[in-house]
mmCIF file of the C-alpha atoms, coordinates in Angstrom:
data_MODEL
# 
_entry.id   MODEL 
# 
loop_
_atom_site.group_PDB 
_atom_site.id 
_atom_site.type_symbol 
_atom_site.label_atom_id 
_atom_site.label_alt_id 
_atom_site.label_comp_id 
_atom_site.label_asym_id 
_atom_site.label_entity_id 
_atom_site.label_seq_id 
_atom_site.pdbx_PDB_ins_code 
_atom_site.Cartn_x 
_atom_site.Cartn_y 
_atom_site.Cartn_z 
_atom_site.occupancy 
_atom_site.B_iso_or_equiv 
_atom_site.pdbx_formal_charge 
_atom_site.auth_seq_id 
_atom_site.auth_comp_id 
_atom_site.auth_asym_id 
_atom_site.auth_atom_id 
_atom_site.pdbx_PDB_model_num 
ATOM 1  C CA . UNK A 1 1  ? 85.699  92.582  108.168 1.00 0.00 ? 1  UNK A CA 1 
ATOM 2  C CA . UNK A 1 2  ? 87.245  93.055  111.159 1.00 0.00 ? 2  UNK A CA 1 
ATOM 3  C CA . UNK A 1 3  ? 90.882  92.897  111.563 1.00 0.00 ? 3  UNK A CA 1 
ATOM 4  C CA . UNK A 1 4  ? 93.906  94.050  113.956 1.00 0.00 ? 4  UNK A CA 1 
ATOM 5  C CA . UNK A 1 5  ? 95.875  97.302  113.093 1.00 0.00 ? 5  UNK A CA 1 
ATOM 6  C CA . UNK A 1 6  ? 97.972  99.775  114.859 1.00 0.00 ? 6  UNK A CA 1 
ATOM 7  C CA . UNK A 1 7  ? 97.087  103.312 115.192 1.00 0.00 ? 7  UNK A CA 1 
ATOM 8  C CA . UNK A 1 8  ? 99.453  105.904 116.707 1.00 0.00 ? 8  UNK A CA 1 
ATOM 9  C CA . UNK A 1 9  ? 101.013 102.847 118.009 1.00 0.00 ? 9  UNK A CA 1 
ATOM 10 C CA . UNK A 1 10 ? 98.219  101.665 119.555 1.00 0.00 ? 10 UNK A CA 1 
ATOM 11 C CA . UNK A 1 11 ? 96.640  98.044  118.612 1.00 0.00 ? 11 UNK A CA 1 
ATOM 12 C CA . UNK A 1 12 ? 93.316  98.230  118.115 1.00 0.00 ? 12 UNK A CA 1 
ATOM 13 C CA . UNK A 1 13 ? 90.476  95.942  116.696 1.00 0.00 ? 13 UNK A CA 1 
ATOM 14 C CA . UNK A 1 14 ? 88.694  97.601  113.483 1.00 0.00 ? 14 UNK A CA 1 
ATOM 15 C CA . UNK A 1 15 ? 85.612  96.335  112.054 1.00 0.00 ? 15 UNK A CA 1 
ATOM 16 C CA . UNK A 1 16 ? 85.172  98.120  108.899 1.00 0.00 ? 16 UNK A CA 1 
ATOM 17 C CA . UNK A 1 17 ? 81.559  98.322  106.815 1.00 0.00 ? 17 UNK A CA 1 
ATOM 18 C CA . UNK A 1 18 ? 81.623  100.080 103.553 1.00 0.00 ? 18 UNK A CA 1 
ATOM 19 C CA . UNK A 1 19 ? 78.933  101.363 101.165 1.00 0.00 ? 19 UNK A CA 1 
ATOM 20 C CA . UNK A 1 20 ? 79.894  98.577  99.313  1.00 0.00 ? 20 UNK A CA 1 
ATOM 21 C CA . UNK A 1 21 ? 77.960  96.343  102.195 1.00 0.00 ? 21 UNK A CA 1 
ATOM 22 C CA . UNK A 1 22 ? 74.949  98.719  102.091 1.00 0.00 ? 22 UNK A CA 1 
ATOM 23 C CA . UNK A 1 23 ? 74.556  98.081  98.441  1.00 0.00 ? 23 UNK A CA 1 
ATOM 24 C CA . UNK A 1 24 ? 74.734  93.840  98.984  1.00 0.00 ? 24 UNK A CA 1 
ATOM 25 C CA . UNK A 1 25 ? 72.196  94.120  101.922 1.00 0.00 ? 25 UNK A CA 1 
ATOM 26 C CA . UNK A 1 26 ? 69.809  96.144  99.843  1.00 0.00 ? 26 UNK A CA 1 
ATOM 27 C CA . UNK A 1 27 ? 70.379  93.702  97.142  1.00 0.00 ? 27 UNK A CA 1 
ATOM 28 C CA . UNK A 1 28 ? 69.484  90.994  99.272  1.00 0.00 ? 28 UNK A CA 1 
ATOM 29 C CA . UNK A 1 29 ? 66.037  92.947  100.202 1.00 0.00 ? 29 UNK A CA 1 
ATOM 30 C CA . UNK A 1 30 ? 65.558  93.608  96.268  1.00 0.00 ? 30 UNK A CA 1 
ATOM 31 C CA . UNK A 1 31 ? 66.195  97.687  96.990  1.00 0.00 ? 31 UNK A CA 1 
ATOM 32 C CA . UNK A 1 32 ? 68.059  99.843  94.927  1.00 0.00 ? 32 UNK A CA 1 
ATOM 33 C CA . UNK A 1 33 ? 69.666  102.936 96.069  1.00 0.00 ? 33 UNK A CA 1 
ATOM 34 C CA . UNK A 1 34 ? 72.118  105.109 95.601  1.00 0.00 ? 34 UNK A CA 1 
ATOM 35 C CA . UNK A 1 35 ? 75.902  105.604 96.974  1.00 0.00 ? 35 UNK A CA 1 
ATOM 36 C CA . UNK A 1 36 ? 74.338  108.531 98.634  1.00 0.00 ? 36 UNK A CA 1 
ATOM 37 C CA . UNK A 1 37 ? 71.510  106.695 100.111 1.00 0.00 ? 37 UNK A CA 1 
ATOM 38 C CA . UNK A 1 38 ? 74.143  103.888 101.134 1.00 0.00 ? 38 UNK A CA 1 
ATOM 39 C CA . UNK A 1 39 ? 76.162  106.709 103.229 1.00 0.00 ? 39 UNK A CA 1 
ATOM 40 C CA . UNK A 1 40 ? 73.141  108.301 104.197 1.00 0.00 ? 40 UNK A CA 1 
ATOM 41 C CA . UNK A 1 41 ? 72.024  104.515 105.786 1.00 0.00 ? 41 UNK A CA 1 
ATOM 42 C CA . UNK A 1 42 ? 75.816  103.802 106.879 1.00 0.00 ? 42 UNK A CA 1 
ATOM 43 C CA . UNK A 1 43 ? 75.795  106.918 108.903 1.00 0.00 ? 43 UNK A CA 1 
ATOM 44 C CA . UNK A 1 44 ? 72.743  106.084 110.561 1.00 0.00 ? 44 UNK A CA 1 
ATOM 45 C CA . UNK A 1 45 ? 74.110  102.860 111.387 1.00 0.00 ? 45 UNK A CA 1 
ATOM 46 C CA . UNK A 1 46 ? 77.271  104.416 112.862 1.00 0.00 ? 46 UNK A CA 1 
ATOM 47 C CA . UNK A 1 47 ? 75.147  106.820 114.855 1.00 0.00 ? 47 UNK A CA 1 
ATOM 48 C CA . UNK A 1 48 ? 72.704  104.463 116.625 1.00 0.00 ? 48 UNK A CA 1 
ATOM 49 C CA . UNK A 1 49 ? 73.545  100.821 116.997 1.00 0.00 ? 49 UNK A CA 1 
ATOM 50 C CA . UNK A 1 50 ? 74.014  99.459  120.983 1.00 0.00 ? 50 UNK A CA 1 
ATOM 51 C CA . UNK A 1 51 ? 77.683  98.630  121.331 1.00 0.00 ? 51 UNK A CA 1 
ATOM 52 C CA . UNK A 1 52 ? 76.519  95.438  123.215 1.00 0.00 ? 52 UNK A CA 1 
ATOM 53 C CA . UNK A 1 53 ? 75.057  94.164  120.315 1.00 0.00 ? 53 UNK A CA 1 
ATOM 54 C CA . UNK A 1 54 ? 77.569  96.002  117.444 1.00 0.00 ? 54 UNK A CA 1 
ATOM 55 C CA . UNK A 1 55 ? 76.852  96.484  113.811 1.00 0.00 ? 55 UNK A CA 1 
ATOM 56 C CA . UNK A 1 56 ? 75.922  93.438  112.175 1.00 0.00 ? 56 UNK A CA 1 
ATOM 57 C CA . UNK A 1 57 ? 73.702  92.337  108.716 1.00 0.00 ? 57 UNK A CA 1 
ATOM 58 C CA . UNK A 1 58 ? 70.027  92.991  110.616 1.00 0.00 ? 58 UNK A CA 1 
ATOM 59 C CA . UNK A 1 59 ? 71.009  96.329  111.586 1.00 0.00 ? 59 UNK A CA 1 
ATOM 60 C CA . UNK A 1 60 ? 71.622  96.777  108.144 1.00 0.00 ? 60 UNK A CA 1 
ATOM 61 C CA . UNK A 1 61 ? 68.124  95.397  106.756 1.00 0.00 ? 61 UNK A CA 1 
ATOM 62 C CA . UNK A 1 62 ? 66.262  97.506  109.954 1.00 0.00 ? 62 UNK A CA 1 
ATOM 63 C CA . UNK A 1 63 ? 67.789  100.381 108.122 1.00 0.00 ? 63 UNK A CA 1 
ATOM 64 C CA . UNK A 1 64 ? 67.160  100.073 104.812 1.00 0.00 ? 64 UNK A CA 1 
ATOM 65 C CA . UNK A 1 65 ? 63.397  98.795  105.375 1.00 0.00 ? 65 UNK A CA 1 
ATOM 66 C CA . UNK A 1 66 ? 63.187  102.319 107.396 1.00 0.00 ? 66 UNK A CA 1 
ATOM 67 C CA . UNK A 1 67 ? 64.687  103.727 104.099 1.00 0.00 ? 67 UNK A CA 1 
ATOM 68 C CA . UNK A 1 68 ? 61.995  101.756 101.785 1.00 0.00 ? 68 UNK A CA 1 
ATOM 69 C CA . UNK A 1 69 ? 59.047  103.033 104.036 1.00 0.00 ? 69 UNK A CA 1 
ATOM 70 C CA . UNK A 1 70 ? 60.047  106.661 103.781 1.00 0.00 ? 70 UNK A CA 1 
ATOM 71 C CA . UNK A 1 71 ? 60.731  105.848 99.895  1.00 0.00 ? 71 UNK A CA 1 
ATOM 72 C CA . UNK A 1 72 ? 57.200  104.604 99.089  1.00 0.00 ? 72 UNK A CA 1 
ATOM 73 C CA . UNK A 1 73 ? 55.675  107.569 101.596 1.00 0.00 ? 73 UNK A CA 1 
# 
């Protein structure tokens, strides 16, 4: 996932996660959801994981079991 590119000439590491990950974590938790929901849980990933630690597969699961709370509420 992550990889070296340059941007405006710049070389930066990017460590890319796609909806295509949300889907294979919820998978693995035996969720289903939609691309929406997968975006929806991406963007909350984005927007609240501690740099120190990064985004990684558990930040992932945290989410979605968040998501399968508010889905059986």
């Amino acid at each position: 996932m992550a990889h070296i590119e340059t941007v405006d000439g710049v070389t930066v590491l990017v460590d890319e996660w796609h909806i295509e990950d949300v889907h294979q974590a919820a998978g693995d938790m035996d969720i289903t959801i939609t691309d929406e929901d997968a975006e929806d849980i991406l963007s909350e990933v984005a927007n609240s994981h501690d740099c120190n630690i990064g985004i990684n597969w558990e930040l992932f699961y945290y989410h979605l079991e968040d998501y399968r709370k508010e889905d059986d509420a």
